[in-house]
Every structure is written in structure tokens, then in C-alpha cells.
C-alpha positions as CSV (number, residue, x, y, z in Angstrom):
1,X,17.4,-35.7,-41.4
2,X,15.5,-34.7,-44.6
3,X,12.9,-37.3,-46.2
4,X,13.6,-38.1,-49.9
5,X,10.6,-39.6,-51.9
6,X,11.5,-42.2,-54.5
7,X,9.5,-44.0,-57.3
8,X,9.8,-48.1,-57.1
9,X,7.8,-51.1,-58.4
10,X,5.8,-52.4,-55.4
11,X,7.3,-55.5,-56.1
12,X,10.6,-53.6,-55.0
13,X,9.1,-52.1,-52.4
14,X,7.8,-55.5,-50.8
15,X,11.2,-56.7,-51.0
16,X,13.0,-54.0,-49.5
17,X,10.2,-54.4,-46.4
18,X,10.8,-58.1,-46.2
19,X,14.7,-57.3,-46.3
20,X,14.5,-55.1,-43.6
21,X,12.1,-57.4,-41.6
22,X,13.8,-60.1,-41.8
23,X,16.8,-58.0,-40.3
24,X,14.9,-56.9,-37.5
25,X,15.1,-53.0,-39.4
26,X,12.8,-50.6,-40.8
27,X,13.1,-50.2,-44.7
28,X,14.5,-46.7,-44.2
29,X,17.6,-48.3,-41.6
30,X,17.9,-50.6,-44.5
31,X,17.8,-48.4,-47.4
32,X,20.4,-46.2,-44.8
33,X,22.7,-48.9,-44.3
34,X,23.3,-50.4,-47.9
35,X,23.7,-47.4,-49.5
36,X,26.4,-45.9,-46.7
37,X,28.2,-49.2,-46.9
38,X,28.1,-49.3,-50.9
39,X,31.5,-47.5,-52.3
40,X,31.7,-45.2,-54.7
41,X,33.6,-45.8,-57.6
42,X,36.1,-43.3,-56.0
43,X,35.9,-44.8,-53.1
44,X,36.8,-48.3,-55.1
45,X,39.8,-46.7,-56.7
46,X,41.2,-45.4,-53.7
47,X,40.9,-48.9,-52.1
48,X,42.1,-50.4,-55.3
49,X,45.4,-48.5,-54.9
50,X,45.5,-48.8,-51.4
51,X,45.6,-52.7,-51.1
52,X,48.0,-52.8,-54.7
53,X,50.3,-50.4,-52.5
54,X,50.2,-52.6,-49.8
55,X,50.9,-55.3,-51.7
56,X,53.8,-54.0,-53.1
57,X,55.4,-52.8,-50.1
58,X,54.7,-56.3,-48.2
59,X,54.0,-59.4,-50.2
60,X,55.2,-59.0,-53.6
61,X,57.7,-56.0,-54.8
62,X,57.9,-57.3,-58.3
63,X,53.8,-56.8,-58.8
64,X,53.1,-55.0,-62.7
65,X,50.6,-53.8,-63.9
66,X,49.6,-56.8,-66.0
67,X,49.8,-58.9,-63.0
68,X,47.3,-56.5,-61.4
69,X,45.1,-56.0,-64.8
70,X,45.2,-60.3,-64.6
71,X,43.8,-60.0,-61.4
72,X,41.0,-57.5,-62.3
73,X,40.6,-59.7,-65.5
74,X,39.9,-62.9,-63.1
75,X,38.2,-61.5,-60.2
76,X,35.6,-59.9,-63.2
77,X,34.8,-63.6,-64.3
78,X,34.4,-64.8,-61.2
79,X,31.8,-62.2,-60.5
80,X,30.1,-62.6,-63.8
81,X,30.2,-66.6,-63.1
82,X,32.5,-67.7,-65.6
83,X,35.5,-69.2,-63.0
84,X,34.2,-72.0,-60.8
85,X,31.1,-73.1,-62.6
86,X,30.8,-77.2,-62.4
87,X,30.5,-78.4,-65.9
């Protein structure tokens, strides 16, 4: 296992103890385990075209590329809190 030195605000720091604490982890199992279970934007495409595949095959054999580009368009403004805010 090699050791890696990186430069944070101690604010960051503090968090990423208390994160870990309140887990019952040390930082470094933390640190460990978000990054390993954080995709790479491979790692999203592949899964991207994996589940429209499966789609496809299974649910919905008509699916086009608008329909998933619609999908990516919503699922975007969801995530960026413009679907499902209360007025």
C-alpha cells in the first residue's frame, strides 16, 4: 500500500475525520471507500449503455435517442434542483 500526501483546507480535513468518525472508519478507510465506489466517467458511459441496452431488450424496444437524451435532460434538472422544488 503506498501513502499519497495531499494538500486540504483543515476545514476539509476536520470534515473528512468527523465523516469517517461518525462511520465508525478512519479517514484513510473513508477516503478509500468513496473514491473506489465513485465511477469514472468511463465507468458511467459503460453503465449508461449497459442499462439503455437492457432497456431496450426488456422494457421498451421502441426507445430513441431523444427519448434517452429526454431522460438525461430530466434526470440533469432533477440533480441541479430544478424538478420537484415546492413553489
Amino acid at each position: 500500500m503506498a501513502d499519497t500526501t495531499i494538500k486540504i483546507s483543515e476545514s476539509i480535513r476536520d470534515r473528512l475525520r468527523t465523516l469517517a468518525e461518525e462511520r465508525g472508519m478512519s479517514t484513510r478507510a473513508y477516503v478509500e471507500g468513496l473514491v473506489s465506489a465513485t465511477p469514472t466517467a468511463a465507468e458511467r458511459a459503460e453503465r449508461t449503455a449497459r442499462a439503455i441496452a437492457y432497456v431496450r431488450a426488456n422494457l421498451c424496444p421502441d426507445l430513441t435517442e431523444d427519448d434517452v437524451r429526454a431522460a438525461q435532460e430530466w434526470r440533469a434538472a432533477i440533480a441541479a434542483g430544478h424538478v420537484g422544488e415546492r413553489r
